[in-house]
Backbone bond lengths (Angstrom), bond angles and torsions (degrees), N, CA, C in turn:
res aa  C-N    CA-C-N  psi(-1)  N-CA   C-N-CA  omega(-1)  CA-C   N-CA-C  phi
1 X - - - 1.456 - - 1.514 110.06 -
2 X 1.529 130.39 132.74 1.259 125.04 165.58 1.461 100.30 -134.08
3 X 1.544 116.24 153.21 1.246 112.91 169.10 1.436 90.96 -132.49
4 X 1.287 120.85 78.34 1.506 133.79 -171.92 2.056 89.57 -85.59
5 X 1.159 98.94 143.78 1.671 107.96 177.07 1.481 125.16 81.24
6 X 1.471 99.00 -23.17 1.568 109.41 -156.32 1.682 94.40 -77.83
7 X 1.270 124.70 128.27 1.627 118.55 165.47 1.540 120.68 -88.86
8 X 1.347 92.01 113.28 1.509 113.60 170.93 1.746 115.11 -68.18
9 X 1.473 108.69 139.02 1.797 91.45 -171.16 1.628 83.88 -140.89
10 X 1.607 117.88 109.66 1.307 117.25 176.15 1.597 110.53 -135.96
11 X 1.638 95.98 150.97 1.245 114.82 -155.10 1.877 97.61 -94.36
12 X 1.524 115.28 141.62 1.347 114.60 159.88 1.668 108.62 66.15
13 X 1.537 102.25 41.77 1.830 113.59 -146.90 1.687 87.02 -112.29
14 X 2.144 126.42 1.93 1.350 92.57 143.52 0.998 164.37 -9.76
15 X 1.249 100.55 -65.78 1.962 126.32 -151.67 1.258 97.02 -159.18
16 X 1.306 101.26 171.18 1.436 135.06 167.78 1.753 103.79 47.30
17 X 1.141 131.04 -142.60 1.816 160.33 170.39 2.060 90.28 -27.23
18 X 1.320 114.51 -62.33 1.367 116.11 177.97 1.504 114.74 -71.40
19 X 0.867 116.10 -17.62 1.597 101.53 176.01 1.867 121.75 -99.71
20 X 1.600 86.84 -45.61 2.001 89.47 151.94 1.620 128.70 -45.27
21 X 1.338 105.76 -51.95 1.740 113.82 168.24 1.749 105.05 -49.22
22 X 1.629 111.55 -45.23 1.913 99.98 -141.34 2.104 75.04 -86.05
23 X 1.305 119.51 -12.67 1.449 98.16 -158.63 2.091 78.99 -93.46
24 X 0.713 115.74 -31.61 1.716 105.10 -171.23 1.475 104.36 -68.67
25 X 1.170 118.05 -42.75 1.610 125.27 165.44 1.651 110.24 -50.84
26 X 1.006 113.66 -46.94 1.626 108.02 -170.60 1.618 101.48 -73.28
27 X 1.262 122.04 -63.82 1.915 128.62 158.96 1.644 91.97 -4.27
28 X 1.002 130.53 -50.04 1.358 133.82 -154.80 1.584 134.83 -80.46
29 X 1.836 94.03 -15.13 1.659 127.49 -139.92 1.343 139.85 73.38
30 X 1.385 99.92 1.48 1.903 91.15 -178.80 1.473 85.70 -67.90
31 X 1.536 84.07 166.30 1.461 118.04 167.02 1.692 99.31 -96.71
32 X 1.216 129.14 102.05 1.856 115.16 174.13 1.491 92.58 -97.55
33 X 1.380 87.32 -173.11 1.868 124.78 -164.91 1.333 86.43 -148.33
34 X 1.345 110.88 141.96 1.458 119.81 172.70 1.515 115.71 -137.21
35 X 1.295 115.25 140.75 2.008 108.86 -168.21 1.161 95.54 -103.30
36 X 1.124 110.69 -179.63 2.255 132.99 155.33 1.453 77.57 164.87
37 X 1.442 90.87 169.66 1.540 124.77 159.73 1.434 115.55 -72.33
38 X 1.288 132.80 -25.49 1.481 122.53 166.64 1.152 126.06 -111.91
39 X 1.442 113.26 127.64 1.190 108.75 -152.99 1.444 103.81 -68.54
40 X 1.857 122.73 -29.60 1.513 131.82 -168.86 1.645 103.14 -49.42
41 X 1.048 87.29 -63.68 1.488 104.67 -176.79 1.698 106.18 -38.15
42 X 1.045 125.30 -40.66 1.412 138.46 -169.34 1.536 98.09 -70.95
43 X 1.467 110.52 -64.59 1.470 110.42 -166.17 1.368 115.09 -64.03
44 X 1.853 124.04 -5.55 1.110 129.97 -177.17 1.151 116.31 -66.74
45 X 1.127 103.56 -39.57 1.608 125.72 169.81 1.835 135.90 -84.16
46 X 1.598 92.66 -25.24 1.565 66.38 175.19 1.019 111.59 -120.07
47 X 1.503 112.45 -158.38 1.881 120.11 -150.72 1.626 86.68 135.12
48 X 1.233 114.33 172.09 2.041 129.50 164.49 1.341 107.96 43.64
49 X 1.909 102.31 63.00 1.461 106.30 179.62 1.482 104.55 87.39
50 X 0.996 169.15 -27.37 1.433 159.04 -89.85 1.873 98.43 -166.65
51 X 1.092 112.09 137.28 1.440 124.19 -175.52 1.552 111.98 -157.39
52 X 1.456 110.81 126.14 1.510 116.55 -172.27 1.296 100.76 -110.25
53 X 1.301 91.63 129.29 1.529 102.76 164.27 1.386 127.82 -123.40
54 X 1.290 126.66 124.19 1.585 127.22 -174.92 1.690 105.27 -53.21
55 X 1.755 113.78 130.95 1.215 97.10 163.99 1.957 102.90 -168.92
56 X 1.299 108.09 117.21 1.652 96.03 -174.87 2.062 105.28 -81.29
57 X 1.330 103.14 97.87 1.376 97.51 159.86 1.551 124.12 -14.92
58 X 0.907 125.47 -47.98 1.500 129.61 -151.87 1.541 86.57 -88.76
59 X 1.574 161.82 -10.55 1.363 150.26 -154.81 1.838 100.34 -141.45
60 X 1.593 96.93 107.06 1.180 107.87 -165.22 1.165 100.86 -67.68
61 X 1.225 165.41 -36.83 1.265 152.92 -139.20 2.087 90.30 -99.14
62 X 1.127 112.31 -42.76 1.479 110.66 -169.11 1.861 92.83 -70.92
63 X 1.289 145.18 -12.95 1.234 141.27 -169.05 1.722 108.89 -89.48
64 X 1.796 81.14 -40.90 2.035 96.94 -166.95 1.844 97.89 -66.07
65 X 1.607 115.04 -44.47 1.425 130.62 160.70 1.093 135.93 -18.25
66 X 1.512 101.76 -73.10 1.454 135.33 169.57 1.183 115.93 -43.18
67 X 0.912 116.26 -93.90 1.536 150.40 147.73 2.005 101.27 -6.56
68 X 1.117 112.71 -58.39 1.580 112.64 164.27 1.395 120.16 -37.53
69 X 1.363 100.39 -66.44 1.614 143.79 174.18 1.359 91.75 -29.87
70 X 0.964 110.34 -48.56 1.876 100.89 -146.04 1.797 89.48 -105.25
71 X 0.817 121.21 -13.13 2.157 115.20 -173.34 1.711 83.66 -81.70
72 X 1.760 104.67 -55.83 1.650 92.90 -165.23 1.548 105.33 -64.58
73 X 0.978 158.87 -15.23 1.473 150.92 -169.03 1.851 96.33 -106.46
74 X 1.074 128.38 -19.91 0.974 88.51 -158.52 2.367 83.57 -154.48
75 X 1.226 105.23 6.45 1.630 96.58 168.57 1.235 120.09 107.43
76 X 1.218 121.81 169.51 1.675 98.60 -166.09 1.731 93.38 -91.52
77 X 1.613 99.14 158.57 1.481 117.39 -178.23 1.852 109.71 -67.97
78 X 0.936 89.38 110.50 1.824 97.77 177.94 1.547 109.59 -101.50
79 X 1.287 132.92 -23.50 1.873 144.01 154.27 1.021 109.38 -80.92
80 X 1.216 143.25 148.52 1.571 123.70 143.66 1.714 95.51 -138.58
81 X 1.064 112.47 136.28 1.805 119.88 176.57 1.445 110.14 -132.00
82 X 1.529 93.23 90.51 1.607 96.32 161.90 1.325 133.67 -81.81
83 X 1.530 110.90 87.38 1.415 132.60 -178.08 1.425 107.07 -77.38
84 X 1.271 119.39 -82.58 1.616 114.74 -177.97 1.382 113.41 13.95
85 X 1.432 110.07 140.65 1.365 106.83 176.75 1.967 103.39 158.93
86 X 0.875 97.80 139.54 1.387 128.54 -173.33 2.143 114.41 -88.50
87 X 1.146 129.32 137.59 1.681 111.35 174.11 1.726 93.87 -140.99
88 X 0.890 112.27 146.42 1.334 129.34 -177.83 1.136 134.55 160.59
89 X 1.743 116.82 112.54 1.562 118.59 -145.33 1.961 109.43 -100.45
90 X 1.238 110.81 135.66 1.328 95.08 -176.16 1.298 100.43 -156.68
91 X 1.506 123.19 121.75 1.729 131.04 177.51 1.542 102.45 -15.68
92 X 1.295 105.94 151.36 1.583 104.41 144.98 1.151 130.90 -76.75
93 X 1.422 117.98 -26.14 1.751 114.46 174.99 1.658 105.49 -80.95
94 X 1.523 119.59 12.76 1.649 115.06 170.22 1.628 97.26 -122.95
95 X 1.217 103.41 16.11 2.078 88.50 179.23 1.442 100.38 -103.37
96 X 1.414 122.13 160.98 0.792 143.33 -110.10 1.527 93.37 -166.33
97 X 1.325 143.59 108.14 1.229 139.18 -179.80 1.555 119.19 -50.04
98 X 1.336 130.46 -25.37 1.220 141.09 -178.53 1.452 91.27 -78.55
99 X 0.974 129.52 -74.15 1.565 133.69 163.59 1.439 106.45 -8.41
100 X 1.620 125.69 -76.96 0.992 140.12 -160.92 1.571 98.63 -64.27
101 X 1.314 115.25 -62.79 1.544 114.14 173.18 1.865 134.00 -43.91
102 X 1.191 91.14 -18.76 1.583 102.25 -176.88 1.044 107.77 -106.12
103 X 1.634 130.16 -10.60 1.653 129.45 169.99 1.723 92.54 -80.68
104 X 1.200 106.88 -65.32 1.751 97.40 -169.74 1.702 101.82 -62.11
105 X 0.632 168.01 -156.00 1.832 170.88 154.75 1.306 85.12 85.90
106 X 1.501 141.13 -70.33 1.344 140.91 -171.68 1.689 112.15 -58.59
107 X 1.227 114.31 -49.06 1.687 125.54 -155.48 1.497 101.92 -104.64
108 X 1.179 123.10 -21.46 1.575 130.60 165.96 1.313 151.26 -117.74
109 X 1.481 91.07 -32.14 1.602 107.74 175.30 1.531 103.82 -91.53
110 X 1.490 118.50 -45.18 1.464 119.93 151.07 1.411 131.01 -14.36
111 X 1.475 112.99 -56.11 1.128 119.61 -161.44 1.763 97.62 -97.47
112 X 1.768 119.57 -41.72 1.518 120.00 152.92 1.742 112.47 -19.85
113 X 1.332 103.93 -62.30 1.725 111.59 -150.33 1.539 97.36 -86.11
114 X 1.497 127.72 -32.03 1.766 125.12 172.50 1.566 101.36 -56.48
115 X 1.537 116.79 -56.55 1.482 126.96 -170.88 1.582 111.30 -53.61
116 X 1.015 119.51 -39.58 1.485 136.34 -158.62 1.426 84.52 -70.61
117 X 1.280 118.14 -78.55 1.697 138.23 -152.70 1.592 90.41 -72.55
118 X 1.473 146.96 -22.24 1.235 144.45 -169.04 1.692 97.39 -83.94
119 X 1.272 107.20 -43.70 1.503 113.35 -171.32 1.453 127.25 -76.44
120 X 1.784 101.91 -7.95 1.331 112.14 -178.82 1.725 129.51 -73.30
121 X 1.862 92.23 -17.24 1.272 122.48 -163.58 1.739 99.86 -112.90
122 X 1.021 108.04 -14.16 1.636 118.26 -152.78 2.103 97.55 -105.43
123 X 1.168 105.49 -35.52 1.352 118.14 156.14 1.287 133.10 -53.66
124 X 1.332 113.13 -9.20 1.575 112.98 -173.01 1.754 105.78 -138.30
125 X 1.791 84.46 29.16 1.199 89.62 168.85 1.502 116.87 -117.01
126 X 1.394 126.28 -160.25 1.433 109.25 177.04 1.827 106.31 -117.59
127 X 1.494 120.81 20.95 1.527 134.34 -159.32 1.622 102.50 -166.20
128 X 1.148 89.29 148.41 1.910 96.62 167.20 1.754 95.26 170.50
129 X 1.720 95.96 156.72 1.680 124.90 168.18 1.073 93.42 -145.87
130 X 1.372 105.06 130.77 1.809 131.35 152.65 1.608 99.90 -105.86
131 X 1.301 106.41 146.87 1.222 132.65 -169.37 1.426 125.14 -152.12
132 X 1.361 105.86 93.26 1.951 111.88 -167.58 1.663 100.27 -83.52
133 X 1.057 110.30 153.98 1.469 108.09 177.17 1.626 100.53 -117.84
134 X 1.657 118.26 98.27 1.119 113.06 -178.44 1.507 119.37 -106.14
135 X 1.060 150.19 -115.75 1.243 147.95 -169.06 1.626 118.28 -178.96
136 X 1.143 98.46 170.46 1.580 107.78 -166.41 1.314 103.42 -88.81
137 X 1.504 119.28 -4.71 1.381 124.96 169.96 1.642 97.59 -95.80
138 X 1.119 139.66 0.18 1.273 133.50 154.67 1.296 136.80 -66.43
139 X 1.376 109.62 -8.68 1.790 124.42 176.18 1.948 93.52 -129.63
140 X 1.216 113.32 -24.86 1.409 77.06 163.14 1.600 114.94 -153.83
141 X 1.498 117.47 -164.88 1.699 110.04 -169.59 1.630 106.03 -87.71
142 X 1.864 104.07 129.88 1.376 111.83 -167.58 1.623 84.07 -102.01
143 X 1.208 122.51 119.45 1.679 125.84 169.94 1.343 95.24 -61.16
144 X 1.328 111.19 131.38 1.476 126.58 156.26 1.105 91.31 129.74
145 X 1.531 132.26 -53.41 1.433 151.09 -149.66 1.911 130.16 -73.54
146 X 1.373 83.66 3.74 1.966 75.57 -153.55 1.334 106.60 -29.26
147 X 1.140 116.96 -72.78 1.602 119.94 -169.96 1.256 130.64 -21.15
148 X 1.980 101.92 -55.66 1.347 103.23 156.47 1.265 147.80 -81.02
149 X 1.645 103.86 -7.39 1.459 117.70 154.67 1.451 117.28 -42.10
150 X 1.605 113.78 -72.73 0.976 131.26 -168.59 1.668 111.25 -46.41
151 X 1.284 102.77 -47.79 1.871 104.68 -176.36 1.155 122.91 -78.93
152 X 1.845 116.94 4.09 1.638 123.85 177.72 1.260 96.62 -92.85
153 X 1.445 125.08 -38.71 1.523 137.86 -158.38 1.337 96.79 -88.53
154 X 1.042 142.08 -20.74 1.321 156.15 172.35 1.505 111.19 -65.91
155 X 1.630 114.23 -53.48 0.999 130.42 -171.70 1.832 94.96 -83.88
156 X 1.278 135.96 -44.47 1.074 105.17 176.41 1.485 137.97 -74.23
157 X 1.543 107.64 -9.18 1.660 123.09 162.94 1.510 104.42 -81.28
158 X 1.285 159.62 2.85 0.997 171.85 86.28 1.901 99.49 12.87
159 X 1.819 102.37 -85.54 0.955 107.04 -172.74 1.522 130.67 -69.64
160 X 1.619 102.90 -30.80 1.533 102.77 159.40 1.583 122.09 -53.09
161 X 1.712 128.14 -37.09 1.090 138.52 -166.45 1.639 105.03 -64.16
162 X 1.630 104.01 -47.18 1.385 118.30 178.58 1.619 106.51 -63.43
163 X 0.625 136.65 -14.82 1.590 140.93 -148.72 2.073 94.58 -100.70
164 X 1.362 92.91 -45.06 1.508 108.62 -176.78 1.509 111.45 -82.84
165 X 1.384 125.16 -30.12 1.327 119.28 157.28 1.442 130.57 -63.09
166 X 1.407 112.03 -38.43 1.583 108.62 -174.97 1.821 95.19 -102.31
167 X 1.479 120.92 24.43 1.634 110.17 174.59 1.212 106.41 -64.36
168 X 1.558 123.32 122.30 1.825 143.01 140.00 1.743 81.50 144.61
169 X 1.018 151.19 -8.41 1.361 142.11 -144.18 1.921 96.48 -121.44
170 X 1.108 97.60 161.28 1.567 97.86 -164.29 1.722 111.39 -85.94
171 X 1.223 113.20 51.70 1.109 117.70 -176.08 1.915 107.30 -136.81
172 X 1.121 118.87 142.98 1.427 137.81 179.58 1.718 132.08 -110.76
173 X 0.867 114.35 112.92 1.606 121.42 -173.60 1.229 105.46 -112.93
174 X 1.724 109.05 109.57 1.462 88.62 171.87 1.812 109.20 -152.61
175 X 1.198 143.03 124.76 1.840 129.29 -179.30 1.103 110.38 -94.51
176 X 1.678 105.76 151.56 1.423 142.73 -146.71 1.913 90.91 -121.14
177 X 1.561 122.85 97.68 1.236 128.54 -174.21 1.499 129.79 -88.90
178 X 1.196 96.21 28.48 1.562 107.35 -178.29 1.786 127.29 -20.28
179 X 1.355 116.37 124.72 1.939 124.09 170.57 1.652 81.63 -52.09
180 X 1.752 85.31 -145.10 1.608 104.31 -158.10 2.122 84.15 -101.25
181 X 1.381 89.90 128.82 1.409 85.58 176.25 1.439 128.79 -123.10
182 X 1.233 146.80 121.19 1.225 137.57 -132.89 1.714 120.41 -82.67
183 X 1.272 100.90 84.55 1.327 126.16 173.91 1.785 126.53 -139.51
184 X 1.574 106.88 164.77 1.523 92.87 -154.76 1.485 111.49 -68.78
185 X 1.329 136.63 13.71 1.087 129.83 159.97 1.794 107.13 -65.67
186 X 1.376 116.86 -30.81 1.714 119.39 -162.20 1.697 74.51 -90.58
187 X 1.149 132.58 -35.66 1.761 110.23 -175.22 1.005 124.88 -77.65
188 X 1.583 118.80 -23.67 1.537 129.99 160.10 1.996 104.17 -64.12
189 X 0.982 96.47 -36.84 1.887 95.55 -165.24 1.797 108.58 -70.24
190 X 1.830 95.86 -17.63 1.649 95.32 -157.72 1.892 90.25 -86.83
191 X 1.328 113.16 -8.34 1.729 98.40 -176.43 1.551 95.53 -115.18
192 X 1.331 118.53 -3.59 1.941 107.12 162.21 1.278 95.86 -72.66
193 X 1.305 128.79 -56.82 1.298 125.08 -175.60 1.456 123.87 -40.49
194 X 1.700 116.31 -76.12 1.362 109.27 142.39 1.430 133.84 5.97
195 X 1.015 91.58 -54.45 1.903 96.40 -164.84 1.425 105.58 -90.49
196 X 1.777 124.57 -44.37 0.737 116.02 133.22 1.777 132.35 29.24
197 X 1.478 79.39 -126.27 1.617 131.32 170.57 1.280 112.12 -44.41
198 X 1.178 122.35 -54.30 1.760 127.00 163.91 1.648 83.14 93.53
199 X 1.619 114.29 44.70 1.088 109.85 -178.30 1.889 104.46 -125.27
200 X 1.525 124.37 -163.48 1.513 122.53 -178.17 1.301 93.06 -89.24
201 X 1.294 127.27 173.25 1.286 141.97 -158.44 1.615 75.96 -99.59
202 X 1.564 122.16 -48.71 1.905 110.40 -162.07 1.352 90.81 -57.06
203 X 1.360 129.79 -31.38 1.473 104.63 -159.37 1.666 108.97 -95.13
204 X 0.787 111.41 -32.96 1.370 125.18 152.08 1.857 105.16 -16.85
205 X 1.161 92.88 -83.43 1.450 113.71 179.36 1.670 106.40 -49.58
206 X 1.186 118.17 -73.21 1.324 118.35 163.96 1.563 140.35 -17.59
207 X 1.958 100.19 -41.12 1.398 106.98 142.44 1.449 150.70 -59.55
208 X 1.357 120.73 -31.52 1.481 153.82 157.83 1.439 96.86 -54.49
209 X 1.498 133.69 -59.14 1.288 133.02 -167.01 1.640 110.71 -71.23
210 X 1.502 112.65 -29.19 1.505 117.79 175.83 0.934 115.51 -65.92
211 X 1.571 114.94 -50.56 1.560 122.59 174.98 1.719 122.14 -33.42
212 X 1.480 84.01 -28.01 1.855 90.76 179.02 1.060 113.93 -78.66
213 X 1.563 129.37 132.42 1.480 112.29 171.88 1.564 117.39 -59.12
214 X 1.413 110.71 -31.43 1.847 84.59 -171.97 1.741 113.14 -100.32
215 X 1.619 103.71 33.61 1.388 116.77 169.48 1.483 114.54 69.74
216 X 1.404 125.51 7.48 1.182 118.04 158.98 1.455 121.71 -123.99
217 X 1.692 118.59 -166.07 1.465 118.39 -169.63 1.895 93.03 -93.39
218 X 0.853 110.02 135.96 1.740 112.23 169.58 1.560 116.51 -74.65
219 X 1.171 134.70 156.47 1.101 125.12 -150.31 1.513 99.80 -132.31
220 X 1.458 120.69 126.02 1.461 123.55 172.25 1.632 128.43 -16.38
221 X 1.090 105.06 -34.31 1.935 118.52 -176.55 1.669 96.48 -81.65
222 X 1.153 100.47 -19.96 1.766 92.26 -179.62 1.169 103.19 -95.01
223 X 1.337 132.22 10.44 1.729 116.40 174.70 1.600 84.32 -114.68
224 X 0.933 121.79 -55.70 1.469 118.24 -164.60 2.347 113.39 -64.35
225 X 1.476 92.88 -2.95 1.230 93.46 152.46 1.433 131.22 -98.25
226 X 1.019 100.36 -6.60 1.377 121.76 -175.27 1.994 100.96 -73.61
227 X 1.683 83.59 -69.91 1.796 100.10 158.32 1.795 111.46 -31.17
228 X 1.065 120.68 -79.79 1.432 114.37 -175.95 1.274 125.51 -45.31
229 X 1.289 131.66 -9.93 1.303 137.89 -155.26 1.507 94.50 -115.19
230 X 1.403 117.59 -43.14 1.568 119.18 -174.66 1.698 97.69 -74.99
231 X 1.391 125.73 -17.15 1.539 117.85 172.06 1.442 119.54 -97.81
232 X 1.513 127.23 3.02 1.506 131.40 -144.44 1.404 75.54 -109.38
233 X 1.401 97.46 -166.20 1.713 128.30 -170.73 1.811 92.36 -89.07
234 X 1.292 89.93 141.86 1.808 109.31 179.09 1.971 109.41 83.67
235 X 1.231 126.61 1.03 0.799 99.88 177.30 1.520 125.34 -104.61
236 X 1.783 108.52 20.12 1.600 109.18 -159.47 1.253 99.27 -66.70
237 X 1.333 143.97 -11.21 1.808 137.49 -170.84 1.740 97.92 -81.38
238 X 1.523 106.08 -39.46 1.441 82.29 -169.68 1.644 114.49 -78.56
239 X 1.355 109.41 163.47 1.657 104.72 -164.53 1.117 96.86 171.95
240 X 1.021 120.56 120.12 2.142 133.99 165.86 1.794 95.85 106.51
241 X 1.102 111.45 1.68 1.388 99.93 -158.25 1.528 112.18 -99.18
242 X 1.412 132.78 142.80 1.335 145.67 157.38 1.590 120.82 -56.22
243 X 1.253 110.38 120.29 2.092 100.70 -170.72 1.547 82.65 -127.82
244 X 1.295 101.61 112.87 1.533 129.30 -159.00 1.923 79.31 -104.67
245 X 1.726 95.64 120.95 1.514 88.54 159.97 1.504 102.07 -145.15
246 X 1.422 104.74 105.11 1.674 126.28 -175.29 1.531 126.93 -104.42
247 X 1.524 107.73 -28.97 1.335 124.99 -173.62 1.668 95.51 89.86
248 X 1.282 125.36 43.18 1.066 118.09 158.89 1.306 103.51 157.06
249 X 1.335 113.58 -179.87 1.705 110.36 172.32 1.380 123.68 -85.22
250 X 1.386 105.28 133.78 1.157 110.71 -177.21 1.928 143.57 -33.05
């Protein structure tokens, strides 16, 4: 499989789930683009195909920009993986509308405003995959979570909807539903939890790992293979669909 030329344009492509995808994509020949809010963080990483670009999901004018930025330097977006995304669980009788507003703007409107501006360039081509990175709290209720429940599940009716608009046309919509997978979002989550809980951070952690059916943390190369396969040869049938990878059934 090569997708030599093709420009990859992924969101929150630092660390963790986004940076495994944009570096397995480049292995491949794409040319990617990679977002976060810092740009340091960005340049840490790329080089070998790989290009960071500063950009806060949540501020439409820096997305419509960005997103420009990167077709004229480098071609129109034929991938687009809206990863970006925020996790953090908090009662509903302790949320806080700002709270509530900054999970969806990050985890939905984020991934709305990358898709939008990805598809503008991606349309006048003769190929394309979009690829949401949603969660295992996206098909069902994560206790603790509403907020972020709501904006994964959001995001995967999002991508099913898209999937049904561009059906017969050479384009693919489809989310990647990842358990708890071991990146610094799960290392930030294991000492909210903690604190929380009024519990140890191991056990903390220990919970996240149960949640998985096959009792461990999943590892970045396993989502971003997942990623390659939904862009490679044989996968134009699949489309609208959820690729739940938990270590078990959901």
């Amino acid at each position: 499989m090569t997708l030599q030329g093709k420009h990859a344009f992924i969101t929150g492509g630092g660390t963790g789930i986004g940076l495994a995808i944009a570096r397995a994509f480049a292995a491949q020949g794409a040319i990617v683009t990679i977002t976060g809010r810092r740009q340091e963080v960005l340049d840490e990483v790329a080089g070998k195909g790989i290009t960071g670009m500063a950009m806060d999901v949540r501020n439409e004018a820096e997305v419509i920009d960005t997103v420009a930025a990167a077709v004229k330097a480098r071609g129109p977006v034929q991938i687009c993986v809206a990863n970006a995304g925020i996790a953090e669980g908090r009662a509903l009788h302790k949320m806080t509308l700002d709270f509530w507003r900054n999970m969806m703007a990050t985890n939905l409107d984020g991934a709305f405003l990358t898709i939008r501006e990805c598809l503008a360039s991606m349309r006048q081509t003769d190929w394309g995959r979009v690829i949401t990175v949603s969660s295992a709290a996206g098909l069902r209720g994560l206790a603790g979570a509403p907020c972020y429940t709501a904006s994964k599940h959001g995001l995967i009716g999002l991508t099913r909807a898209l999937s049904e608009d561009y059906l017969g046309q050479p384009f693919t919509f489809n989310a990647i539903c990842p358990g708890y997978v071991d990146t610094p979002i799960v290392t930030r989550n294991t000492a909210s939890i903690a604190e929380r809980a009024g519990i140890s951070e191991e056990a903390a952690r220990a919970i996240m790992v149960k949640t998985n059916r096959h009792k461990r943390l999943i590892e970045p190369e396993e989502i971003a293979a997942a990623a390659l396969w939904l862009v490679g040869p044989g996968s134009q049938s699949v489309n609208g669909q959820t690729i739940e990878i938990a270590g078990g059934q959901m």
